[in-house]
C-alpha positions as CSV (number, residue, x, y, z in Angstrom):
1,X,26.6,-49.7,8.6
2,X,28.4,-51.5,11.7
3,X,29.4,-48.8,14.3
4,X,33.4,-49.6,13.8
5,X,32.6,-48.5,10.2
6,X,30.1,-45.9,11.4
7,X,33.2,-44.6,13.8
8,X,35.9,-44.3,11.1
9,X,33.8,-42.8,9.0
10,X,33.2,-39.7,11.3
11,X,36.3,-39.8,12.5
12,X,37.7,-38.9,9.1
13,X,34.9,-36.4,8.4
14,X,36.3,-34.9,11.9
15,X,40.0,-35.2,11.3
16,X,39.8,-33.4,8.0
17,X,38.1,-30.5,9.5
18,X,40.5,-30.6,12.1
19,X,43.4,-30.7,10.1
20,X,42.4,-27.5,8.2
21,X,41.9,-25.6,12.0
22,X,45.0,-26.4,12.8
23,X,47.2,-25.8,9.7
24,X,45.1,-24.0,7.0
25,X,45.5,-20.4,8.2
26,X,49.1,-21.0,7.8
27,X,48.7,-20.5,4.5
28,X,44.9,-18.6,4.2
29,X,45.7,-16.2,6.9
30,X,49.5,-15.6,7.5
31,X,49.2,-12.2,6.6
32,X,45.9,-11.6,9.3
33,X,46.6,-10.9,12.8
34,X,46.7,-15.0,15.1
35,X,44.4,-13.8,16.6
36,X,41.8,-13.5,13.8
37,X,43.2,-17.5,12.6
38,X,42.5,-18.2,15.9
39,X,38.9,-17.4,15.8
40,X,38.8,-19.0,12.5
41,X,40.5,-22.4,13.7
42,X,38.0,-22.5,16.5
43,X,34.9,-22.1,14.0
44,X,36.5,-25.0,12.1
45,X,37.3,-26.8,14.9
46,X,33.5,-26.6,16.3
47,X,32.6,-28.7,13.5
48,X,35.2,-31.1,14.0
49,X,34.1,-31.8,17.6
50,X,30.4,-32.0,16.0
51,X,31.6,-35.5,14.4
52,X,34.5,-36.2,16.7
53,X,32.0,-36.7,19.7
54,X,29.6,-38.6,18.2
55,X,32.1,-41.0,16.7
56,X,34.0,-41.6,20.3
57,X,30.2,-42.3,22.0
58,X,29.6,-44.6,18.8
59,X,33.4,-46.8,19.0
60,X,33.3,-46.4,22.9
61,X,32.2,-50.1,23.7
62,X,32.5,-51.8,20.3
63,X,36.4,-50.9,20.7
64,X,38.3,-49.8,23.4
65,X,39.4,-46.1,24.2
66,X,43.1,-47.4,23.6
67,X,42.1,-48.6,20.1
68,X,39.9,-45.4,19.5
69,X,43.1,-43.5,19.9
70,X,45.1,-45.5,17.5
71,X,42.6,-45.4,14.9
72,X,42.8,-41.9,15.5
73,X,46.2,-41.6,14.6
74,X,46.3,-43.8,11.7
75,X,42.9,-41.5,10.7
76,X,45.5,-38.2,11.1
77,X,48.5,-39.2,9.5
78,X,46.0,-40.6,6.7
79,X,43.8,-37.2,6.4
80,X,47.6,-35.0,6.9
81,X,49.8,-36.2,4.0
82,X,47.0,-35.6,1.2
83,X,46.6,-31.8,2.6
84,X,50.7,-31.0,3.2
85,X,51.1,-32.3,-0.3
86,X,48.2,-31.5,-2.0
87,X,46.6,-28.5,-0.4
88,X,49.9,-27.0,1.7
89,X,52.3,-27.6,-1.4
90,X,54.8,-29.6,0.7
91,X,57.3,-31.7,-0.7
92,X,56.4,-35.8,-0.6
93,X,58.9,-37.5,1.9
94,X,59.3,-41.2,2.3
95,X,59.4,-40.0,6.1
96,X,55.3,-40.9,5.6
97,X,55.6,-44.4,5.0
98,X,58.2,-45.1,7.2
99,X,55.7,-43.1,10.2
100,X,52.7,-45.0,8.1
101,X,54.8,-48.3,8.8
102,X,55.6,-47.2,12.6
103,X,51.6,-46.7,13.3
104,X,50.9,-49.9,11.7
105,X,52.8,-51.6,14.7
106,X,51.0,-50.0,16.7
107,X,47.9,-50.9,14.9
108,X,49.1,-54.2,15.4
109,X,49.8,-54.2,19.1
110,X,46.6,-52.7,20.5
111,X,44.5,-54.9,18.2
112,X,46.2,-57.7,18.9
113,X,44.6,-60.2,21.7
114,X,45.8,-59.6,25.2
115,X,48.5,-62.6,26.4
116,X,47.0,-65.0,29.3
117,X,49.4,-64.7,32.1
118,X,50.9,-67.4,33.5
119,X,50.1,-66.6,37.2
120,X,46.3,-67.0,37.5
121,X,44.8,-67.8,41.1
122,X,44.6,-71.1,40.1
123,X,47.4,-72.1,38.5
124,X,49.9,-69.8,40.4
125,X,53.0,-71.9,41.7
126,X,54.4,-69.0,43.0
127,X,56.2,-69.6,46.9
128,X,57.1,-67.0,48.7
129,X,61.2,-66.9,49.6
130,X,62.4,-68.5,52.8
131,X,63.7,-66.1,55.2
């Protein structure tokens, strides 16, 4: 497996788990004290970081911390619409395509080859203004 692939992959693993840290006990636990969801978020959340970590030192290199994030956040929208409609009984919204859409530009843009600028050393033509 290449290490993009290798990278998404744990990523996901990691997002799921982090997803159910963060909004799980809002439905598990709402009638426990936070501080008992808190302790169980940060149990969950330990074995988010256990394939979170990894991932990054995996992608770090092959793509660059800017696209890490984005894949990220493609990875979290992905991972968070299945579990508010599925698992936190939330009502389906079109609002997650249209967000969908909006990460896809950003997909886009971070992937996307850097432009060549115009004023390289060499072929600068820049003069500086007369006084």
């Amino acid at each position: 497996m290449n290490r993009t692939l290798l990278t998404v992959a744990l990523l996901a693993v990691s997002n799921t788990f982090m997803t159910f840290a963060w909004y799980a006990h809002l439905r598990n636990l709402a009638h426990k004290p936070w501080l008992i969801a808190a302790l169980a978020s940060w149990a969950i959340a330990l074995c988010e970081y256990l394939f979170q970590v990894p991932a990054n030192r995996i992608g770090y290199g092959t793509l660059s911390l800017s696209q890490l994030k984005i894949i990220q956040e493609v990875i979290t929208l992905s991972v968070f619409v299945p579990f508010a409609v599925l698992y936190m009984r939330q009502a389906w919204s079109w609002n997650y395509v249209w967000a969908g859409l909006c990460l896809m530009g950003a997909v886009f843009f971070i992937f996307r080859e850097p432009r060549q600028t115009s004023l390289r050393p060499e072929t600068a033509s820049y003069s500086a203004p007369a006084r």
